[in-house]
C-alpha positions as CSV (number, residue, x, y, z in Angstrom):
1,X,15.1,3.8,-4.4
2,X,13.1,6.1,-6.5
3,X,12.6,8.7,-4.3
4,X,16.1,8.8,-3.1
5,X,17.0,8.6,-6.8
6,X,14.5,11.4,-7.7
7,X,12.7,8.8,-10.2
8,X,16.1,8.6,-12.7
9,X,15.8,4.9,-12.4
10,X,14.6,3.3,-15.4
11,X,13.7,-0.3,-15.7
12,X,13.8,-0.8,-11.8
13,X,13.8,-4.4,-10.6
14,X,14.5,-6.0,-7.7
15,X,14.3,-9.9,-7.8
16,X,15.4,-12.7,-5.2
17,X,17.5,-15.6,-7.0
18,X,18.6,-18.4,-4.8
19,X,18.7,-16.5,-1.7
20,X,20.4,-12.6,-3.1
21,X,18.4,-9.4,-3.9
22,X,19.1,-8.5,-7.3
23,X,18.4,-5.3,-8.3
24,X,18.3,-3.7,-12.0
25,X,18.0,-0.7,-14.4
26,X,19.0,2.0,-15.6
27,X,20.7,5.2,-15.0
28,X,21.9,8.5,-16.8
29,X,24.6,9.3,-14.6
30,X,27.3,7.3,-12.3
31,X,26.1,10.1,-9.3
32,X,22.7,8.4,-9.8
33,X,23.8,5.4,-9.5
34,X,25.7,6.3,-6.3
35,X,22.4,7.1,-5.1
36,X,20.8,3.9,-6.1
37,X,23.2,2.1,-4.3
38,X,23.0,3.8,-0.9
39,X,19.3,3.7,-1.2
40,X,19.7,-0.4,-1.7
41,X,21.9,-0.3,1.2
42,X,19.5,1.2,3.5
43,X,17.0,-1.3,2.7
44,X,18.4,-4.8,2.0
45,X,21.1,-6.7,3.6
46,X,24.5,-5.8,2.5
47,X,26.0,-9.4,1.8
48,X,22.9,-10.8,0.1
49,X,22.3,-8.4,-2.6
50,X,24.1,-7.2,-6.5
51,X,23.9,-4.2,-8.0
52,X,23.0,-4.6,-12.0
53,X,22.5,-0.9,-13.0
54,X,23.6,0.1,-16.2
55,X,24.8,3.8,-16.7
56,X,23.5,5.0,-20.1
């Protein structure tokens, strides 16, 4: 996600809770966070992961 995201994550974290991927951070813009979720998609399963990445 970082490289895809050219390292504008901040705070990345991806955690498993009860079975779902969980990922977190921050972001400057809403394109980035575009990018950070089609960089999740490529790597975890769609149904079993949520997006918690802040735009700020």
């Amino acid at each position: 996600m970082r490289q895809t995201t050219h390292g504008r994550i901040r705070d990345l974290a991806v955690e498993e809770v009860q079975g779902r991927f969980v990922v977190r951070g921050r972001v400057p813009s809403y394109h980035t966070k575009q990018l950070a979720l089609y960089a999740a998609l490529e790597l975890l399963p769609s149904d079993r992961f949520d997006m918690n990445i802040l735009v700020s």
